[in-house]
mmJSON file of the N, C-alpha and C atoms, coordinates in Angstrom:
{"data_MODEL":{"atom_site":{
"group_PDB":["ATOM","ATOM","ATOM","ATOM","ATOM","ATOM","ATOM","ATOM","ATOM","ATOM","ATOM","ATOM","ATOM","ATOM","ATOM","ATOM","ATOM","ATOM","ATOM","ATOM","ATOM","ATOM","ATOM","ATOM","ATOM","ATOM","ATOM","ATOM","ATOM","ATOM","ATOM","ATOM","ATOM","ATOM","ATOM","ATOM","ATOM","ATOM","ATOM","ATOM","ATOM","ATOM","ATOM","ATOM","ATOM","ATOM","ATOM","ATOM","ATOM","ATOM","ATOM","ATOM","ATOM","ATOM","ATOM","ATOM","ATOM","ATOM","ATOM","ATOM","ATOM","ATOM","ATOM","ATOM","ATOM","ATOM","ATOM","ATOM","ATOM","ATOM","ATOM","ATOM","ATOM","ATOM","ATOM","ATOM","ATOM","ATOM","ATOM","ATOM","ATOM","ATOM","ATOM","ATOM","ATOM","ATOM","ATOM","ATOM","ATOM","ATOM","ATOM","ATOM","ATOM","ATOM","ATOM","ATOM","ATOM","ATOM","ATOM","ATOM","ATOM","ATOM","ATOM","ATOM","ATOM","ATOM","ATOM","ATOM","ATOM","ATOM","ATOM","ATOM","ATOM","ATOM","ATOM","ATOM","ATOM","ATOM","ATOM","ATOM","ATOM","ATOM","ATOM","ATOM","ATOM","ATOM","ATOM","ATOM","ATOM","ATOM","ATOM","ATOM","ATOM","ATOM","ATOM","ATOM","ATOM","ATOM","ATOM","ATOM","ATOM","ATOM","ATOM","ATOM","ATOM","ATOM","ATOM","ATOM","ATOM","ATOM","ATOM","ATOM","ATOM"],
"id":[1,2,3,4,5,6,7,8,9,10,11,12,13,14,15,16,17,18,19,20,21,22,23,24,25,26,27,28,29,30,31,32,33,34,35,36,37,38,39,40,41,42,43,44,45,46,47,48,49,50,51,52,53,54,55,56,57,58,59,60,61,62,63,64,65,66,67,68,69,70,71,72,73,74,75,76,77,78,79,80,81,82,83,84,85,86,87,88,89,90,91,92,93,94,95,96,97,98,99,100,101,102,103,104,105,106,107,108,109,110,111,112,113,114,115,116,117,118,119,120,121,122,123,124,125,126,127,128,129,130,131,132,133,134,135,136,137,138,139,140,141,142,143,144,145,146,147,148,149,150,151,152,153],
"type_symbol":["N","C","C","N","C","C","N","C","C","N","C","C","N","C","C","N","C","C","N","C","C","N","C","C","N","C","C","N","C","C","N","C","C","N","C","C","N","C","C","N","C","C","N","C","C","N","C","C","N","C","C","N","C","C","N","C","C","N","C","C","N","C","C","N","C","C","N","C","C","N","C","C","N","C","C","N","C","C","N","C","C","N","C","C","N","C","C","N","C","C","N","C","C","N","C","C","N","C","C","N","C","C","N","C","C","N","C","C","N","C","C","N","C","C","N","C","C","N","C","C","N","C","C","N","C","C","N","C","C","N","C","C","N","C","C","N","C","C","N","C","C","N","C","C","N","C","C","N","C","C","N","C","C"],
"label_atom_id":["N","CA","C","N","CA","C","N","CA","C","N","CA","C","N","CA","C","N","CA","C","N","CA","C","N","CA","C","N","CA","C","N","CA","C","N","CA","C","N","CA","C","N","CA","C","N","CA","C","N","CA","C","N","CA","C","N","CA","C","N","CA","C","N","CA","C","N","CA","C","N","CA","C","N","CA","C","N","CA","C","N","CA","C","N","CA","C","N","CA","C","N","CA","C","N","CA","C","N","CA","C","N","CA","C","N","CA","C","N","CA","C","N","CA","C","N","CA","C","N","CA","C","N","CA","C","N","CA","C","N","CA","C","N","CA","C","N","CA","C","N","CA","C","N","CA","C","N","CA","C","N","CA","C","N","CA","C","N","CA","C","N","CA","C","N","CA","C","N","CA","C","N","CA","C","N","CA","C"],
"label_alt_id":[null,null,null,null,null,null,null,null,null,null,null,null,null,null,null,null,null,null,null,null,null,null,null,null,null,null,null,null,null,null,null,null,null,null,null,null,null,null,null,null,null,null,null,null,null,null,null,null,null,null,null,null,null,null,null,null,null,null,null,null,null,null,null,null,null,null,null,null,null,null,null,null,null,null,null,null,null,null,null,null,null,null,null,null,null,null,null,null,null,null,null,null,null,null,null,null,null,null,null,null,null,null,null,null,null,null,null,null,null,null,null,null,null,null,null,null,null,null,null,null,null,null,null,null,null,null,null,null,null,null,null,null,null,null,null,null,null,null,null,null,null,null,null,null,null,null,null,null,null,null,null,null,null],
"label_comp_id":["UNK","UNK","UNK","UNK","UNK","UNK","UNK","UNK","UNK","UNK","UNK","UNK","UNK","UNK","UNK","UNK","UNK","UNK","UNK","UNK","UNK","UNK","UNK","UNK","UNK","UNK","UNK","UNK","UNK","UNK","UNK","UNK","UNK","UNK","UNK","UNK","UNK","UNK","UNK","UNK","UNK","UNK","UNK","UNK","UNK","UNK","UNK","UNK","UNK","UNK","UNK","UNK","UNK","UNK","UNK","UNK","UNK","UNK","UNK","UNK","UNK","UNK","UNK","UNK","UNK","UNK","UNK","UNK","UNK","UNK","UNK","UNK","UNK","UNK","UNK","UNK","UNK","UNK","UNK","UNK","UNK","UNK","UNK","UNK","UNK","UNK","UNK","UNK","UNK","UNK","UNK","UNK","UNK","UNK","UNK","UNK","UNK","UNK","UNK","UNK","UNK","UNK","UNK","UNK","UNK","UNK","UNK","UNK","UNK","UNK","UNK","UNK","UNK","UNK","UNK","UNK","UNK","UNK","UNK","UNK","UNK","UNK","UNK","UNK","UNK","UNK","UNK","UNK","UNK","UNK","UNK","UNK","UNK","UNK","UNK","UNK","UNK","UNK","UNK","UNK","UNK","UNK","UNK","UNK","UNK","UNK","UNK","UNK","UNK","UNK","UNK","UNK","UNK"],
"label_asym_id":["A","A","A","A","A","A","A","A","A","A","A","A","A","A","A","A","A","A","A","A","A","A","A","A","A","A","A","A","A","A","A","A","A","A","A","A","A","A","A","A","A","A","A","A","A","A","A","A","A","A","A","A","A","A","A","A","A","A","A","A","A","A","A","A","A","A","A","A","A","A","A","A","A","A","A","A","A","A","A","A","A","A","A","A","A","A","A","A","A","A","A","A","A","A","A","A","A","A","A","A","A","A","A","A","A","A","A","A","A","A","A","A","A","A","A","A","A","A","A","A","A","A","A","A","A","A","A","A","A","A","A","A","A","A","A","A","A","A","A","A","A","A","A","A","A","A","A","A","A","A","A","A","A"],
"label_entity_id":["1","1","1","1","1","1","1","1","1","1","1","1","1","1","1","1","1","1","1","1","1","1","1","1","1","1","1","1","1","1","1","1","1","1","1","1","1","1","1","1","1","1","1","1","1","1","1","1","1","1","1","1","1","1","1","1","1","1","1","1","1","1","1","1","1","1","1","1","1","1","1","1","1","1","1","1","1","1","1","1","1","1","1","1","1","1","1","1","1","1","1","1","1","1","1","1","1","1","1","1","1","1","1","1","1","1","1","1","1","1","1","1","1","1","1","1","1","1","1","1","1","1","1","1","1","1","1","1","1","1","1","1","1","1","1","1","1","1","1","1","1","1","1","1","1","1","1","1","1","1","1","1","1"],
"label_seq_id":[1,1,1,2,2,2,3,3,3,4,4,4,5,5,5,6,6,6,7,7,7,8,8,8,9,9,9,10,10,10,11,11,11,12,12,12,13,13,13,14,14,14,15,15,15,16,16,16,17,17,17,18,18,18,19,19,19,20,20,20,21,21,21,22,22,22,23,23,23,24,24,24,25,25,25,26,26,26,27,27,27,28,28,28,29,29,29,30,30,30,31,31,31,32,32,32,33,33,33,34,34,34,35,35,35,36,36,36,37,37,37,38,38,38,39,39,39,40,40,40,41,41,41,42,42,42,43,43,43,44,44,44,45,45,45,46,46,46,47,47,47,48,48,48,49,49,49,50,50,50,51,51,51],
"pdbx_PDB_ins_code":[null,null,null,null,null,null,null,null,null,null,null,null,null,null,null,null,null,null,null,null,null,null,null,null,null,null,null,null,null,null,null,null,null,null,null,null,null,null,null,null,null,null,null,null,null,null,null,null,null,null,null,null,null,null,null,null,null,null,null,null,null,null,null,null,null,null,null,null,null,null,null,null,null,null,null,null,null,null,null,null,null,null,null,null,null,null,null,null,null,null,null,null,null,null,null,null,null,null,null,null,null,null,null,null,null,null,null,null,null,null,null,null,null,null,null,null,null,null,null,null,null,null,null,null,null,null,null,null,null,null,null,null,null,null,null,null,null,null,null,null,null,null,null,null,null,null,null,null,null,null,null,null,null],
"Cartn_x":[10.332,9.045,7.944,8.121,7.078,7.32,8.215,8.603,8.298,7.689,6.954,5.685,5.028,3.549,3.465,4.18,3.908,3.833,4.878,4.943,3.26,3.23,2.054,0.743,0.728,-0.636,-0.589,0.724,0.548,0.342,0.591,0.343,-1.003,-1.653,-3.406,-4.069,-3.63,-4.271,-4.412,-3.266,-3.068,-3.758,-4.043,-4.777,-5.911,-6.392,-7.936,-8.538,-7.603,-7.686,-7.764,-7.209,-7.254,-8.064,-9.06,-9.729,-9.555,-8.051,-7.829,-7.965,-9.041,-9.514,-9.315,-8.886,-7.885,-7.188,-6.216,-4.622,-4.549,-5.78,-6.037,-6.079,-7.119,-7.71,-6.208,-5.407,-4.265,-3.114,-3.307,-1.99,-2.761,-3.476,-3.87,-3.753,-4.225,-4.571,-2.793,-2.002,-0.382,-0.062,-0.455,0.059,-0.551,-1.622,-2.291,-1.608,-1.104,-0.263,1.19,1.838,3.054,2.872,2.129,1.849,1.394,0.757,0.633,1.789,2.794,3.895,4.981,4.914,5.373,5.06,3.891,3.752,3.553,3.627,4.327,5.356,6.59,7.884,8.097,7.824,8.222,7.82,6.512,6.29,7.326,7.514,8.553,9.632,10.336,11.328,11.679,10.402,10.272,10.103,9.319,9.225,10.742,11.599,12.998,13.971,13.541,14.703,14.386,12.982,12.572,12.538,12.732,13.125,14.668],
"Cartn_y":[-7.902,-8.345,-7.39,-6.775,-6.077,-4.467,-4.281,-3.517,-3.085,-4.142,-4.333,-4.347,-4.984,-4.907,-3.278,-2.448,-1.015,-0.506,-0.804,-0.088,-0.358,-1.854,-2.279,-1.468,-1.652,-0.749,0.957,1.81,3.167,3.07,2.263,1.838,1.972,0.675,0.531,1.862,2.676,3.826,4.768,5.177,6.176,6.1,4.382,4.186,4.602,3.886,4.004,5.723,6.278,7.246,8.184,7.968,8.108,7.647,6.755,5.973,4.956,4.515,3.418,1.729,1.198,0.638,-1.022,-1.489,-2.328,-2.49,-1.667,-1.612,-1.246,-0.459,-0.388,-1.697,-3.218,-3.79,-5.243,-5.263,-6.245,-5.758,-4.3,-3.928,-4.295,-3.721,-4.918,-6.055,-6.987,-7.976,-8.659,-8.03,-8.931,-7.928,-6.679,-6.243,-7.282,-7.615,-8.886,-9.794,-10.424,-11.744,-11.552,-10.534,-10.123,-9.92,-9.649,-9.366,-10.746,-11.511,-12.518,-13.784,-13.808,-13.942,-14.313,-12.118,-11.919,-12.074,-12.646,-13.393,-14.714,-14.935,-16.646,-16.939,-16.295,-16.582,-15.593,-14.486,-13.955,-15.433,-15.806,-16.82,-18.134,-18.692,-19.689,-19.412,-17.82,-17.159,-17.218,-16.685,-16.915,-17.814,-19.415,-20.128,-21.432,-20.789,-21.936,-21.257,-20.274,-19.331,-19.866,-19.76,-20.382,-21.878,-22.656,-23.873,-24.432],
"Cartn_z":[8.047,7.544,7.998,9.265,9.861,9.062,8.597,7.76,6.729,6.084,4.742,4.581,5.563,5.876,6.089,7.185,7.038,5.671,5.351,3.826,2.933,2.826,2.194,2.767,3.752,4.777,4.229,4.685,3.584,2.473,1.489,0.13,-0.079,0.584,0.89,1.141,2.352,2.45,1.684,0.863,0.003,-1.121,-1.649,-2.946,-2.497,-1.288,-1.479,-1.203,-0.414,-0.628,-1.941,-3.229,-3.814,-4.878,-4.475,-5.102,-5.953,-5.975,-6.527,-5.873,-5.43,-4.632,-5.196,-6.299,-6.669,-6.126,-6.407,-5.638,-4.548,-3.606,-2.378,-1.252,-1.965,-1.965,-1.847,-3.025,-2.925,-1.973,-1.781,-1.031,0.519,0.834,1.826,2.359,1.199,1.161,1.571,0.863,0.821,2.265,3.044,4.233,5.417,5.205,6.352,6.565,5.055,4.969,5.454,5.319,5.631,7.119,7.645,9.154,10.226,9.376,9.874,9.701,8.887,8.73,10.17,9.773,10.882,12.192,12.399,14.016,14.174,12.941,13.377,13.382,12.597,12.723,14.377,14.493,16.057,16.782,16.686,17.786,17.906,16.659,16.835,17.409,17.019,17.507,18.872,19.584,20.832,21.794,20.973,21.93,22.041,21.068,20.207,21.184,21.768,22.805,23.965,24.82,25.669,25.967,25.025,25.387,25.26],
"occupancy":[1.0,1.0,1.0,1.0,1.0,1.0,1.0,1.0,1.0,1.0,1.0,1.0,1.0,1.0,1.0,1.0,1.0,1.0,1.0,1.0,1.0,1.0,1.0,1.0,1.0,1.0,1.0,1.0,1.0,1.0,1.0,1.0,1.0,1.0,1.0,1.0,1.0,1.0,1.0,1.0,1.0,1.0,1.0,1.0,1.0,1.0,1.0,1.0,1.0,1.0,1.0,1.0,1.0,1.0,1.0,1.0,1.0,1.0,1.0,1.0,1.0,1.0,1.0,1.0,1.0,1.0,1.0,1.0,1.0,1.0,1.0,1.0,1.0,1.0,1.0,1.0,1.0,1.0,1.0,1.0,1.0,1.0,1.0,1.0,1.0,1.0,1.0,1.0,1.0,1.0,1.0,1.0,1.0,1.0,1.0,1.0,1.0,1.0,1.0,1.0,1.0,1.0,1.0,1.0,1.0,1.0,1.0,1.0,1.0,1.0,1.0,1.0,1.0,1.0,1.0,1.0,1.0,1.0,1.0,1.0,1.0,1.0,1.0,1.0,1.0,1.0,1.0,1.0,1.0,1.0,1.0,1.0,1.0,1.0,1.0,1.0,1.0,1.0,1.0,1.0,1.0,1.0,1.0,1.0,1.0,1.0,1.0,1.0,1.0,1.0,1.0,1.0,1.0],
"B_iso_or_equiv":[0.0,0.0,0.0,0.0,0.0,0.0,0.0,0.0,0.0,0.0,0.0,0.0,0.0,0.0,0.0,0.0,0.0,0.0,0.0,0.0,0.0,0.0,0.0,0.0,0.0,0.0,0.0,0.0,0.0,0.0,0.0,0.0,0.0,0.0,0.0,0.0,0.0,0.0,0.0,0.0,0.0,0.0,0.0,0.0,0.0,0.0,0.0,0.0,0.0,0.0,0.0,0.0,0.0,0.0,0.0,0.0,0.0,0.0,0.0,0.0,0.0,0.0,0.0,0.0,0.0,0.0,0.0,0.0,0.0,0.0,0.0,0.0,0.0,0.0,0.0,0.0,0.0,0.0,0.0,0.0,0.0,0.0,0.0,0.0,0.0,0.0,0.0,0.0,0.0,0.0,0.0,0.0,0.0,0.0,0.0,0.0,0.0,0.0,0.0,0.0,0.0,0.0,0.0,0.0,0.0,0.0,0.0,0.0,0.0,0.0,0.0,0.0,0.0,0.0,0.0,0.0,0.0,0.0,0.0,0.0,0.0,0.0,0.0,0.0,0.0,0.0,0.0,0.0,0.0,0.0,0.0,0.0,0.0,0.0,0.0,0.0,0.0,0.0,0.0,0.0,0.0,0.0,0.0,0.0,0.0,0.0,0.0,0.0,0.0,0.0,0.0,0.0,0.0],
"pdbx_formal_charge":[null,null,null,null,null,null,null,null,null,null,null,null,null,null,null,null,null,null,null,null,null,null,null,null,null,null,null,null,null,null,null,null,null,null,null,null,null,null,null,null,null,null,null,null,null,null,null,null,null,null,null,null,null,null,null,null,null,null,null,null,null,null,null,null,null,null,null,null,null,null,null,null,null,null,null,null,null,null,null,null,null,null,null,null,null,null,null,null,null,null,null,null,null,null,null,null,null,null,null,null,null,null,null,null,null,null,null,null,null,null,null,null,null,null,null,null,null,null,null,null,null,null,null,null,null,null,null,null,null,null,null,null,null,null,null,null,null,null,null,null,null,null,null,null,null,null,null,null,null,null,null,null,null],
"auth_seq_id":[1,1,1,2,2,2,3,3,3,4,4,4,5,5,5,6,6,6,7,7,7,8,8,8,9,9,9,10,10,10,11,11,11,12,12,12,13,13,13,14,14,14,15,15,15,16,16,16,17,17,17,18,18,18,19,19,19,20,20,20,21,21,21,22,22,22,23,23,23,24,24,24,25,25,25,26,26,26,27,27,27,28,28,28,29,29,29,30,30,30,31,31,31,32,32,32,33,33,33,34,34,34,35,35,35,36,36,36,37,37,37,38,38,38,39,39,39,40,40,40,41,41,41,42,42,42,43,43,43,44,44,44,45,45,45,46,46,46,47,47,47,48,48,48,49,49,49,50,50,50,51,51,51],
"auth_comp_id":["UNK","UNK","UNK","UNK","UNK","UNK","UNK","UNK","UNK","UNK","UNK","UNK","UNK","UNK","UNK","UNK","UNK","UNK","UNK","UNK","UNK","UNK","UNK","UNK","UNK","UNK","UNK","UNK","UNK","UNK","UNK","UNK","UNK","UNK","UNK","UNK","UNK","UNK","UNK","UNK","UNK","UNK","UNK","UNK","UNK","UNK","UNK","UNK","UNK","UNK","UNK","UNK","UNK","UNK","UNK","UNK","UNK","UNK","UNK","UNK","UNK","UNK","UNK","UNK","UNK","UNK","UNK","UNK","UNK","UNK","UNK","UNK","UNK","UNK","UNK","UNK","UNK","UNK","UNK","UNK","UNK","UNK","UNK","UNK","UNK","UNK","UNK","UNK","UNK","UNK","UNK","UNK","UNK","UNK","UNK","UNK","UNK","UNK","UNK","UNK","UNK","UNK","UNK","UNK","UNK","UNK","UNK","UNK","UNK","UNK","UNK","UNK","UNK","UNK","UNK","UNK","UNK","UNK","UNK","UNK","UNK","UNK","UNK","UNK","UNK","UNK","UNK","UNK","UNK","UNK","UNK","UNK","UNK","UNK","UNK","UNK","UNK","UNK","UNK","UNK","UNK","UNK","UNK","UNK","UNK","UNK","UNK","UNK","UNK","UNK","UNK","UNK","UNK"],
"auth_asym_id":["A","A","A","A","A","A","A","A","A","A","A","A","A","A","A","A","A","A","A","A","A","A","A","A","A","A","A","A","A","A","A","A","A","A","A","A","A","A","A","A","A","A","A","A","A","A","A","A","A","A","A","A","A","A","A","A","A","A","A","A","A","A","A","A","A","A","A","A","A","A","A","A","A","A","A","A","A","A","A","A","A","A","A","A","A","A","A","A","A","A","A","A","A","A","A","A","A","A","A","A","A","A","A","A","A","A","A","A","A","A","A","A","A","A","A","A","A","A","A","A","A","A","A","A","A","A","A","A","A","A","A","A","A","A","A","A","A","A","A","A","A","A","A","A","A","A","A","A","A","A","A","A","A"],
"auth_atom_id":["N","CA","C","N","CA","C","N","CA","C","N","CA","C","N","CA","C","N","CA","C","N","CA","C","N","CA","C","N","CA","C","N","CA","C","N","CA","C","N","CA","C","N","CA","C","N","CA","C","N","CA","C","N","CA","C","N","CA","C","N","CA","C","N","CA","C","N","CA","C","N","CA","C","N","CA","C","N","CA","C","N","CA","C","N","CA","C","N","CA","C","N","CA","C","N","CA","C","N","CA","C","N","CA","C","N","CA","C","N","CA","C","N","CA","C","N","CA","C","N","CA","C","N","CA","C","N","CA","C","N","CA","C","N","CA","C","N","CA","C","N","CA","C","N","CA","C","N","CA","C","N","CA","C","N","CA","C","N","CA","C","N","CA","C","N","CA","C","N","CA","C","N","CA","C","N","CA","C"],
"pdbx_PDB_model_num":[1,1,1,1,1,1,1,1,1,1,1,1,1,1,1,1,1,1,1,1,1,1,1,1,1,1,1,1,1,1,1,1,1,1,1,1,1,1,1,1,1,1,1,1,1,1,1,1,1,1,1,1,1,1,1,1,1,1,1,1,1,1,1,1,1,1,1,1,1,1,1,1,1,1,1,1,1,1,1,1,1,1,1,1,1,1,1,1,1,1,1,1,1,1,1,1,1,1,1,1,1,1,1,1,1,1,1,1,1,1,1,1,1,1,1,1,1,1,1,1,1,1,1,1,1,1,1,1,1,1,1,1,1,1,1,1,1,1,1,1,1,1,1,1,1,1,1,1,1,1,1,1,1]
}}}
């Protein structure tokens, strides 16, 4: 998952770099969500081991 958010985040950069600031703008937008994802499932991960 954290995997994908990278991907999404170079995605983001490269558009807006390029000025495509749309697709700059959603690739973002789904790398945040994928990232935040990914630290709520790590957290459950972690606290289902610890107990």
């Amino acid at each position: 998952m954290l995997h994908y958010a990278v991907i999404f985040l170079v995605i983001a950069l490269i558009a807006a770099v390029l000025g495509f600031s749309g697709i700059a703008g959603a690739a973002s937008n789904i790398a945040w969500i994928l990232f935040v994802v990914f630290l709520i499932l790590a957290a459950i991960s972690f606290f289902r081991k610890r107990a």
